[in-house]
C-alpha positions as CSV (number, residue, x, y, z in Angstrom):
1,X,-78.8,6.7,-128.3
2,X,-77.2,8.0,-131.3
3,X,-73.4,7.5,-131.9
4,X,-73.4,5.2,-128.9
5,X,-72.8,1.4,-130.0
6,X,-75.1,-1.5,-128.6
7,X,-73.2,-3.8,-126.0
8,X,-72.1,-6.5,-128.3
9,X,-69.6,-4.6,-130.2
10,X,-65.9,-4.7,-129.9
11,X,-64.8,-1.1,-130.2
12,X,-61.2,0.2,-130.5
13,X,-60.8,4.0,-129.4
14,X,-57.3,5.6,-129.7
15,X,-56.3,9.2,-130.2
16,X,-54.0,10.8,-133.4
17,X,-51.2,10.9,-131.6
18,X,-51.3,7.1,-130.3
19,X,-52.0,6.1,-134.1
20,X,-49.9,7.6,-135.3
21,X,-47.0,6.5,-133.0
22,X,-48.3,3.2,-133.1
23,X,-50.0,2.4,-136.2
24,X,-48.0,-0.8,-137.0
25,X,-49.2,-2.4,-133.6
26,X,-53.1,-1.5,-134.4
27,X,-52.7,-3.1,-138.0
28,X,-51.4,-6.0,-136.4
29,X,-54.0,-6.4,-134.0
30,X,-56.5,-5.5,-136.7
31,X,-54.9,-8.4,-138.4
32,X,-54.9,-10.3,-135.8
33,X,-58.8,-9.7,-134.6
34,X,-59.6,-10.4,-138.4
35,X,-57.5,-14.3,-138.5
36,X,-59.0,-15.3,-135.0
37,X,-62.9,-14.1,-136.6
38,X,-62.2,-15.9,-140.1
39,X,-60.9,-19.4,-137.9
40,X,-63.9,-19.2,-135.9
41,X,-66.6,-19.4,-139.0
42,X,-64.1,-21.7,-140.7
43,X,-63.4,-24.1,-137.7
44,X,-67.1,-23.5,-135.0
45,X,-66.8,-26.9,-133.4
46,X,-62.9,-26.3,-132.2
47,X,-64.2,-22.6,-131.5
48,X,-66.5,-23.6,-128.8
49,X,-64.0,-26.3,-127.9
50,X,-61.9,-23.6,-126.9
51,X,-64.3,-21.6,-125.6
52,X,-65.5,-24.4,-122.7
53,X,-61.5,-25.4,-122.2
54,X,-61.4,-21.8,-120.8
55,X,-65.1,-21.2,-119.5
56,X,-65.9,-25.1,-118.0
57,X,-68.9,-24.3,-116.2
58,X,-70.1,-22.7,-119.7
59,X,-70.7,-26.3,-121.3
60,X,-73.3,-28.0,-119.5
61,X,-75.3,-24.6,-119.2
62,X,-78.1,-25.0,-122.3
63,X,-78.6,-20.9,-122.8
64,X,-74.9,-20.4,-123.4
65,X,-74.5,-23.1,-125.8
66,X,-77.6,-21.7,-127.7
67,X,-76.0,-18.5,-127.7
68,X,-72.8,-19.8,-129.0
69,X,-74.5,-22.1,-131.8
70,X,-76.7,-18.4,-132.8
71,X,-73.7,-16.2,-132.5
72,X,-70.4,-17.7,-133.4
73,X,-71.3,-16.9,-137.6
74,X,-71.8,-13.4,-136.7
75,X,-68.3,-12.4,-135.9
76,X,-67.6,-9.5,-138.6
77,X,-64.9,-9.6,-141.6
78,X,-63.5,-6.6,-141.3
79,X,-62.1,-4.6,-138.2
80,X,-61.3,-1.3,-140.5
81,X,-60.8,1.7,-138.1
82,X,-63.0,4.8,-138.7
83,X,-61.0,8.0,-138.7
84,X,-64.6,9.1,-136.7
């Protein structure tokens, strides 16, 4: 499926116009998604902390703990937006 990102990618989609009207907002959210990706690598124990304190149920189940323990180092660096 070319052009056509897997599932497990945030993607941001705006138009010229909306950038343009709104570009401080989508560097602060840039910004934003960029701080929350650097605490997670920096701090994964409080990460997941935070993760069950909103998903409960998600804590005694073994496959979603796995999946956090593989995934949580895999949150990218950069959220620079593609003109594409």
């Amino acid at each position: 499926m070319n052009g056509v990102p897997d599932f497990c990618q945030l993607i941001l989609i705006t138009t010229c116009d909306q950038m343009s009207k709104n570009k401080p907002s989508f560097r602060k959210l840039c910004l934003a998604l960029r701080e929350a990706g650097d605490y997670i690598k920096l701090n994964p124990l409080d990460a997941k902390q935070m993760w069950y304190e909103h998903r409960p149920d998600d804590k005694d189940n073994a496959m979603m703990n796995e999946i956090l323990d593989l995934t949580i180092m895999m949150f990218p660096s950069s959220h620079d937006m593609s003109k594409d």
